[in-house]
C-alpha positions as CSV (number, residue, x, y, z in Angstrom):
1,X,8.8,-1.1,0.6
2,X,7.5,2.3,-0.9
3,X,7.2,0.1,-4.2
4,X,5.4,-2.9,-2.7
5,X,2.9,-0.9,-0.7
6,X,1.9,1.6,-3.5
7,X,1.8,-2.0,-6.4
8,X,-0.7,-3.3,-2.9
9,X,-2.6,-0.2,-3.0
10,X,-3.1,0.0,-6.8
11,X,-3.5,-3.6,-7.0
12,X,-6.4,-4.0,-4.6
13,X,-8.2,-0.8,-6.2
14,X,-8.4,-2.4,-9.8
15,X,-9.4,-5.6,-8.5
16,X,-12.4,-3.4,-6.3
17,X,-13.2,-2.1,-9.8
18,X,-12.5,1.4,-8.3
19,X,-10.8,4.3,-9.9
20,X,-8.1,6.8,-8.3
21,X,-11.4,9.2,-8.0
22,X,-13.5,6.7,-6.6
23,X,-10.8,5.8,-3.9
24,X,-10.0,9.2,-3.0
25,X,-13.7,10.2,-2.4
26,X,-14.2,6.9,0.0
27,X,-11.0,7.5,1.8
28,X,-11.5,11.7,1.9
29,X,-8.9,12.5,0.1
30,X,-7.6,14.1,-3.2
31,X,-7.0,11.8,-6.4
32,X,-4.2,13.7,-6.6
33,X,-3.2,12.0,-3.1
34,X,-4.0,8.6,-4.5
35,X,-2.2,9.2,-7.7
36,X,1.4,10.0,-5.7
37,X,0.9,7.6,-3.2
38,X,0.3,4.9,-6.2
39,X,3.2,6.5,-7.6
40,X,5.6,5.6,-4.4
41,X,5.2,8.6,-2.2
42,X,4.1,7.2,1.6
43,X,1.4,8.2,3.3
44,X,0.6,9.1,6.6
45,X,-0.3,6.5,9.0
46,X,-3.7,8.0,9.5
47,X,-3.9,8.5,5.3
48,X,-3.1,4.4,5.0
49,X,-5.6,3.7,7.5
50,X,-8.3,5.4,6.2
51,X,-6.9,4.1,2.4
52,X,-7.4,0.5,3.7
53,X,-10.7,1.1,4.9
54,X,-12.0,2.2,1.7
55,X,-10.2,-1.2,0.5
56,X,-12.1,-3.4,3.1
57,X,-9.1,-3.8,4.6
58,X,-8.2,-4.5,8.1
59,X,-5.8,-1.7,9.7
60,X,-2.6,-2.7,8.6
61,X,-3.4,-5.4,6.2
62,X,-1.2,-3.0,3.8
63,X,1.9,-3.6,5.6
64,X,1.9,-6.8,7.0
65,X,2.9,-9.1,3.9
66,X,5.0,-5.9,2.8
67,X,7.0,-6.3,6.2
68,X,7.4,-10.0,5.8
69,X,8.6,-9.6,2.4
70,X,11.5,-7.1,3.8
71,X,12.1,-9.5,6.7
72,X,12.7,-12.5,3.9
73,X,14.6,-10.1,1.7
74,X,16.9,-9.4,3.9
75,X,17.6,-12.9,5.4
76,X,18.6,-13.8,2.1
77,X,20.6,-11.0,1.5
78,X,22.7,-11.7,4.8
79,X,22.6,-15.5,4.0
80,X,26.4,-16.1,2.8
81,X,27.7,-18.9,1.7
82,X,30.3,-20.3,3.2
């Protein structure tokens, strides 16, 4: 999940046309912030909420295809054949 959410994160910024910088100052934070949560390291629910309002993002729109995924994952993964 730490992977998804941080590929999400750094996904939606390029597509914004926004840098680490320009992210950090619109969600009042350090690039330095950005940088390790881009690089895996999960925020703070407050952090993500105020990161996905910088995005345009509806609270929780991080998570929610990031939590399906896991949920698909790991139906598969119990899924044994018989």
């Amino acid at each position: 999940m730490r992977v998804d959410l941080a590929e999400r994160i750094r996904t939606r910024r390029e597509d914004l046309g926004m840098s680490q910088e320009d992210l950090a100052v619109s969600a009042g934070m350090s690039r330095t912030s950005v940088s390790n949560i881009e690089c895996g390291n999960l925020p703070q629910v407050k952090t993500l909420l105020r990161i996905e309002r910088a995005l345009g993002l509806e609270p929780g729109e991080l998570l929610r295809d990031t939590r399906l995924r896991a949920s698909e994952e790991m139906s598969r993964a119990l899924d044994i054949p018989e």
